[in-house]
N, C-alpha and C positions, 0 to 999 in steps of 0.2 A: 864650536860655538862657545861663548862669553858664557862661564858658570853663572852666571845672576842672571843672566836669559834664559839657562838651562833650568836653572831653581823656577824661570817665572814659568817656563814652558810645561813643568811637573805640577805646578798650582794646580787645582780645581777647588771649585764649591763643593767640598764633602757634606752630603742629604744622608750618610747614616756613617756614626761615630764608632770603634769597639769601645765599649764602656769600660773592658778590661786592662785597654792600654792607658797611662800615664804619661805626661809631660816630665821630665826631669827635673829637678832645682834648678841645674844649671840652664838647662833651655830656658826658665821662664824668667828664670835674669836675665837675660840674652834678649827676648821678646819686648821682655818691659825695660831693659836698656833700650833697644830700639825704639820705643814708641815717645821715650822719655827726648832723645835724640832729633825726634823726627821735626822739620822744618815746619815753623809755621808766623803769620804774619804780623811783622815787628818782631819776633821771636815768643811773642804772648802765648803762651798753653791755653785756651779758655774752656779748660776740658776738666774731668777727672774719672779717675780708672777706678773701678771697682774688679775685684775678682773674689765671684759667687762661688763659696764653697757647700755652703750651705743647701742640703738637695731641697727643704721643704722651700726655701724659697725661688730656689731653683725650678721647683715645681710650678709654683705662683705664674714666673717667670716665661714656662711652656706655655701656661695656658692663656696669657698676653700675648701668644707669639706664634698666633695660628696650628699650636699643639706640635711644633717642630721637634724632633727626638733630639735632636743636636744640642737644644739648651739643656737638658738632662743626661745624655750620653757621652757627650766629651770631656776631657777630664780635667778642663777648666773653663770656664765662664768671665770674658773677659768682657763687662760693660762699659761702653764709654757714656760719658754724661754731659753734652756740650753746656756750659755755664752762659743763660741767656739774660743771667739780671747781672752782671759785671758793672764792678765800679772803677772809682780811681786805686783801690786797693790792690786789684788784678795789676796795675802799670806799677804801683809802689812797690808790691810784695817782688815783680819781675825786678825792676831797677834794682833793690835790695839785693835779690841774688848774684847778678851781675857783679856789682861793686863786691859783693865778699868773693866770689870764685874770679875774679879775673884781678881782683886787685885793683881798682879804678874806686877813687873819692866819687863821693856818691851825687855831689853838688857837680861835678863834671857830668854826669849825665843825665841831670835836669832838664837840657835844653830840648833832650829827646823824651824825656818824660812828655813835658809839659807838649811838646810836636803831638806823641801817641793820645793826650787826653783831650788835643784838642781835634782830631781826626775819628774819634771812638765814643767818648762818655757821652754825648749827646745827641747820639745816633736813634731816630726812632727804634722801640722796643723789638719789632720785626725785624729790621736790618742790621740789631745785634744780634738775634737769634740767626738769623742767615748767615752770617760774618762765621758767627764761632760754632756753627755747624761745619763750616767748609773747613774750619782749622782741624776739627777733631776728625771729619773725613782723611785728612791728611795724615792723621797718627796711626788711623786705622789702616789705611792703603801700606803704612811702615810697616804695623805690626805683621799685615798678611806678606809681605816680601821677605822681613825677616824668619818670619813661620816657613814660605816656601825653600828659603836658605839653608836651612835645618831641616827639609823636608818631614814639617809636622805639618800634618792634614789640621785645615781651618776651614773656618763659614763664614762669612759676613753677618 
């Protein structure tokens, strides 16, 4: 069998964490390279990663979450935050990185700017929060693939 089938056939939903084992540095580059990686539409991120170190707020965080041991027992806490008030910033700040990492003048990809703002920024309130749900869905399905690849036990 295909090792990335093999990693996804080792997956499960881990319901109790050892609190004594650790994530490595290097894995959680690796995770958060992946999720940084991960496909989403027009290329737009409309997400942001949090990673709760902090146990009292970690604690907070159980008790929003139906009192699960997993947001307190594992040895990292990886929140995604789908961004549901996005503006033209989200398409400028995207275009901007494009043009410095690929080397492309930035007035060449206007034409896809102004395409992205005009299919997105005036999207009722609900139907961006659904949009940039489904995208951060998508970083999360990475990160848990990349986790099984590594076989680090994750949760959703």
């Amino acid at each position: 069998m295909n090792k990335y089938l093999e990693s996804l056939n080792w997956r499960y939903a881990t319901k109790k964490f050892d609190s004594q084992k650790q994530i490595s540095e290097e894995d959680l580059k690796t995770l958060l390279e992946a999720i940084r990686l991960s496909p989403s539409s027009y290329g737009l991120q409309p997400y942001h990663i949090f990673i709760i170190k902090d146990i009292e707020v970690r604690e907070k965080l159980k008790a929003a979450s139906w009192g699960q041991s997993q947001i307190t027992d594992a040895s990292h806490l990886i929140v995604f935050a789908n961004n549901t008030n996005f503006d033209t910033d989200l398409i400028d700040n995207y275009l901007t990185n494009v043009s410095d990492t690929r080397e492309i003048e930035l007035s060449n990809l206007q034409p896809y700017g102004d395409f992205m703002k005009s299919k997105l920024i005036d999207l009722p309130d609900n139907i961006k929060e659904t949009w940039s749900a489904r995208q951060t869905y998508l970083a999360l399905g990475n990160l848990l693939s990349a986790a099984a690849s590594l076989k680090i036990d994750a949760c959703p």
